[in-house]
N, C-alpha and C positions, 0 to 999 in steps of 0.2 A: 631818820626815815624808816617806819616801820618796813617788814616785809612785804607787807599786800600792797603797799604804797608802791614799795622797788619794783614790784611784780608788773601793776596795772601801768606805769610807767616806762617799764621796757616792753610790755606790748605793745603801746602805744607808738613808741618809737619803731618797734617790727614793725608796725604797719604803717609807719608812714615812711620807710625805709620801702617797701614793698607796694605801695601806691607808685611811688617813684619810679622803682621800674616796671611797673606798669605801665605808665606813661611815656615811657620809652622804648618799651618794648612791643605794645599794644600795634603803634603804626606799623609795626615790620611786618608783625604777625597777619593783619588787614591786606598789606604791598601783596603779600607771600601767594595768601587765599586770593584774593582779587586777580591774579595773575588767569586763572580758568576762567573761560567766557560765563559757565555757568554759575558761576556766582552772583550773578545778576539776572537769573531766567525769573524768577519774581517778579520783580523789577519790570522787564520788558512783558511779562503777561498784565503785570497792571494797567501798563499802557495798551494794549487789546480791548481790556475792560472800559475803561474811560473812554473810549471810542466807543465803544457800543454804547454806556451811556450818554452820551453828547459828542455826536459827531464832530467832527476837526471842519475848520474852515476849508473852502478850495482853496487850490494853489499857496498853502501859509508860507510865512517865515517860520521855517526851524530851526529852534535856538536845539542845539545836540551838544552835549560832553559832561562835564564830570560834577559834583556838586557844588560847584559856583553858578552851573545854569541849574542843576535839581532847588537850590534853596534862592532862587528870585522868584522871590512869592508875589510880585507886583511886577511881573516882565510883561504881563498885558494890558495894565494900565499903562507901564512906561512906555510902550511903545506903540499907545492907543495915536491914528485909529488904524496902523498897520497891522493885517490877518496874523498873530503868532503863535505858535506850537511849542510849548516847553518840552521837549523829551529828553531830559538829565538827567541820569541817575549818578548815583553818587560814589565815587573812588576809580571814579572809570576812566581807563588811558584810552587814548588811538587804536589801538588794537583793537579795542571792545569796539568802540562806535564802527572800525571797519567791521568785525562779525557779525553787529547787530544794524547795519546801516537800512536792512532791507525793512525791518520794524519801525525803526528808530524815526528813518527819513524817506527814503525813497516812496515806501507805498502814500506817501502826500504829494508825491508828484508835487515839490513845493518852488515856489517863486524864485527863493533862496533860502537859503543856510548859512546860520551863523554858529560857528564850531567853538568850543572852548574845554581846550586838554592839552596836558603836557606835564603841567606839573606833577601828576602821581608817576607817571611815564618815568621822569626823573626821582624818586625817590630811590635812595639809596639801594633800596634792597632790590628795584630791579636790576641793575645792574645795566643800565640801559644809558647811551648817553642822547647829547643832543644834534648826530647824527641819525638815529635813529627815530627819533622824535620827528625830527625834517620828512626823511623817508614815508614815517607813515601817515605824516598829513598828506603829503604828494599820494600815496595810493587810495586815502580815504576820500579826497579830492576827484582822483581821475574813475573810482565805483560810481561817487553820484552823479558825476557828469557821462557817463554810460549809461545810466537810465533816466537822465534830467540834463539833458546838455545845455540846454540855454540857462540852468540857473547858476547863478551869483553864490559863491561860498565865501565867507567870511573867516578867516582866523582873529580870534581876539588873541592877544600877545597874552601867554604865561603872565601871569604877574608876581610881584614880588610879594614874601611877607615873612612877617616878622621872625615866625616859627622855622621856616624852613629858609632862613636867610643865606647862609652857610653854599645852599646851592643855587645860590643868584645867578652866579657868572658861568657856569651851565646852563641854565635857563633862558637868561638874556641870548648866550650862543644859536641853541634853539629859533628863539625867537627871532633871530639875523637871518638864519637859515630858512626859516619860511619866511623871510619878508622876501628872501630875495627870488624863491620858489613863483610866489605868489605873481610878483612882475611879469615873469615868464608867460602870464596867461589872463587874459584881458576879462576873464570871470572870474578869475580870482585877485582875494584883497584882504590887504594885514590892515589889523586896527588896531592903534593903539592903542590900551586898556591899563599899561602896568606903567606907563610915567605919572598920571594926574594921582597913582598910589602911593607917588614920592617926594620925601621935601627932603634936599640937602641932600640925595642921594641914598637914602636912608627909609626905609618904608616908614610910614605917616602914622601915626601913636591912633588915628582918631578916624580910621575907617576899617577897623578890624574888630571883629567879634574877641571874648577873652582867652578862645586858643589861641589867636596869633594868624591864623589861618584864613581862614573866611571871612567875607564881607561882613560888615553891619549895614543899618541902612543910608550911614553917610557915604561909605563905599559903596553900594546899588546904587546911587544921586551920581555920582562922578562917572558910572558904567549908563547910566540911560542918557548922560549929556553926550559924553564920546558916541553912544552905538547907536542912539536916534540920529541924530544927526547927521551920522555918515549915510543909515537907511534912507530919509527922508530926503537925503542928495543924489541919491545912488536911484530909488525905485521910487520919486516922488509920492503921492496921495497921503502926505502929510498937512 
């Protein structure tokens, strides 16, 4: 093996030694920054703008949380012909929708709310567990029911995947802890979203994008059968 060969060869290996941790590194880095509300003031001014250009329906369903609602790019077909509002931005915990809930949801004075977060919440580098995750859907919950009391709020259950499997059984905890929050109060209601994501107990090879992470669109098909459905029981005009 010549030199220039040994050469372009242990570069190569550098960097694919250093893509690696990149990839491992990169979501902490994202957790760390994302922890400041403003990391998202973009984000939530885009949504001011889109309003201005095409006003929101009255009284919508707001689908609010993290990007599993930012990337359902078909959330109004699927859940035609009920009025909905995507306002997801993407990496966002609890926290954030409580800071931004006044942008996000309340000024639509909406029907209902269907919420979906927890899982960044739970990434390792917050440091945060699934007591707190419980806590702050309860205070995100009792903000828009202070300025929207008759509406309906939905938790979709954390779901599982591939990528961050390691913290299932925090997650699932979580999600026990608002199921049972949720009973406690006849407007509020847990969905199931993270079992139809599992076969053998084991997330499903064939509803996830090639992170590991997010939905594909066989994953959206199994979230519009669960979430229509329980809408269309819950506020008819289905």
């Amino acid at each position: 093996m010549t030199t220039r060969v040994k050469w372009i060869a242990g570069t190569l290996a550098a960097l694919v030694v250093l893509a690696g941790l990149a990839v491992i590194a990169l979501p902490h880095v994202y957790a760390k920054l994302a922890e400041d509300p403003a990391f998202f003031a973009d984000e939530i001014a885009a949504f001011a703008a889109q309003d201005a250009a095409t006003p929101p329906p009255d009284a919508p369903i707001v689908f609010v949380g993290s990007s599993s609602i930012r990337l359902w790019s078909t959330l109004a077909e699927d859940m035609a012909p009920l009025p909905v509002l995507n306002r997801g931005f993407g990496g966002s915990q609890l926290s954030h929708l409580i800071h931004y809930v006044d942008e996000t949801v309340v000024r639509y004075l909406p029907r209902a709310v269907v919420v979906y977060a927890g899982g960044n919440d739970l990434h390792v580098a917050t440091g945060k567990t699934a007591e707190d995750v419980a806590r702050d859907f309860a205070t995100l919950a009792a903000t828009i029911h202070a300025y929207a009391p008759g509406a309906r709020v939905y938790f979709l259950s954390i779901k599982p995947t591939k990528r961050y499997w390691a913290r299932w059984p925090e997650m699932k905890r979580a999600n026990e802890l608002i199921e049972r929050h949720c009973k406690s109060d006849a407007r509020l209601a847990y969905v199931d979203v993270a079992t139809p994501l599992l076969e053998d107990g084991k997330p499903r090879g064939d509803v996830f994008l090639f992170d590991g992470q997010h939905l594909n669109d066989a994953g959206y098909r199994e979230w519009k059968r669960v979430v229509r459905t329980r809408l269309c029981d819950d506020l008819g005009d289905c």
